[in-house]
C-alpha positions as CSV (number, residue, x, y, z in Angstrom):
1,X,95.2,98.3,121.3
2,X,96.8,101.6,119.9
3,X,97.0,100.1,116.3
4,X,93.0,99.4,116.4
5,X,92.6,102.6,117.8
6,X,95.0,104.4,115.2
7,X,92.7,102.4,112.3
8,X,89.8,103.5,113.1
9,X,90.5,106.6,113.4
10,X,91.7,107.2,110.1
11,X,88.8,105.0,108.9
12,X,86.7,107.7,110.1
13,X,89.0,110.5,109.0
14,X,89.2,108.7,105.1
15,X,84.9,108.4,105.2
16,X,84.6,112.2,106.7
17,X,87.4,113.3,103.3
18,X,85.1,111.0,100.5
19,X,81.9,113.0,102.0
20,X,84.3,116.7,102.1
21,X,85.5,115.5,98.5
22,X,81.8,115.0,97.4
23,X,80.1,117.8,98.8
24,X,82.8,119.9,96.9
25,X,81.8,117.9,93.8
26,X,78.5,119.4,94.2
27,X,79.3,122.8,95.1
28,X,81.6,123.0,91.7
29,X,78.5,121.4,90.0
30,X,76.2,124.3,91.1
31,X,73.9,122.2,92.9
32,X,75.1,123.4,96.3
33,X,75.9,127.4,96.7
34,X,79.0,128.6,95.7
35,X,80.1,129.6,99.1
36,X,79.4,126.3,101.1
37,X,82.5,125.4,102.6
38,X,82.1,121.1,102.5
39,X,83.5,120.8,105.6
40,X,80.3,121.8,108.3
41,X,78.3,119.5,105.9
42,X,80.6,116.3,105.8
43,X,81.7,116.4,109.5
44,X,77.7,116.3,110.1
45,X,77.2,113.8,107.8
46,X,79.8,111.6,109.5
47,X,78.8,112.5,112.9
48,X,75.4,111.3,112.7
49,X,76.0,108.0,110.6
50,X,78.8,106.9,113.2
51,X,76.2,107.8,116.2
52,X,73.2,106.2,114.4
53,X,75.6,103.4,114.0
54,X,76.5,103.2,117.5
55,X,73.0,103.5,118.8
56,X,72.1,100.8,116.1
57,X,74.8,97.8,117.7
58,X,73.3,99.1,121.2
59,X,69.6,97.9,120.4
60,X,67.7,101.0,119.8
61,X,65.2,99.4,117.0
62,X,64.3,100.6,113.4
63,X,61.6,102.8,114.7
64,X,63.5,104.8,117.1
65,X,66.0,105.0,114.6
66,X,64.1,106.4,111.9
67,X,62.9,109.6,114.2
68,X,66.2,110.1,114.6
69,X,67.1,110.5,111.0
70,X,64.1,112.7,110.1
71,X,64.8,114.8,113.1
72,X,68.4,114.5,111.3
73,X,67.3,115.9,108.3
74,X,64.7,118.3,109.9
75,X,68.3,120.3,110.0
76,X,69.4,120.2,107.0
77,X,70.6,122.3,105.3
78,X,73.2,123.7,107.6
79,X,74.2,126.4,105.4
């Protein structure tokens, strides 16, 4: 059980470092601010897809679903 548990938590931990790595991307671009730290942003990111994930294998149907990813992004930006 502790080598599922160790997977998926670096699963987790490798999709929360692509989204750092990208919102970096875009703050070297210029198409974020120069002094957004990528870290706040990705962690969100990640936060809500793994809990809109979860609620998703639970049964909450598309509707529901869809409020909460406009309330999501109602939020956005943090920075």
């Amino acid at each position: 059980m502790t080598e599922v548990r160790d997977f998926l938590v670096a699963w987790r931990a490798d999709g929360c470092s692509c989204i750092r790595k990208r919102f970096q991307r875009a703050v070297d671009d210029g198409d974020l601010p120069p002094q957004t730290d990528p870290g706040p942003p990705a962690r969100y990111v990640t936060t809500f897809a793994y809990g809109i994930a979860v609620q998703a294998a639970s049964g909450v149907g598309r509707d529901e679903l869809q409020e909460l990813g406009d309330a999501a992004l109602r939020n956005w930006p943090l920075f």
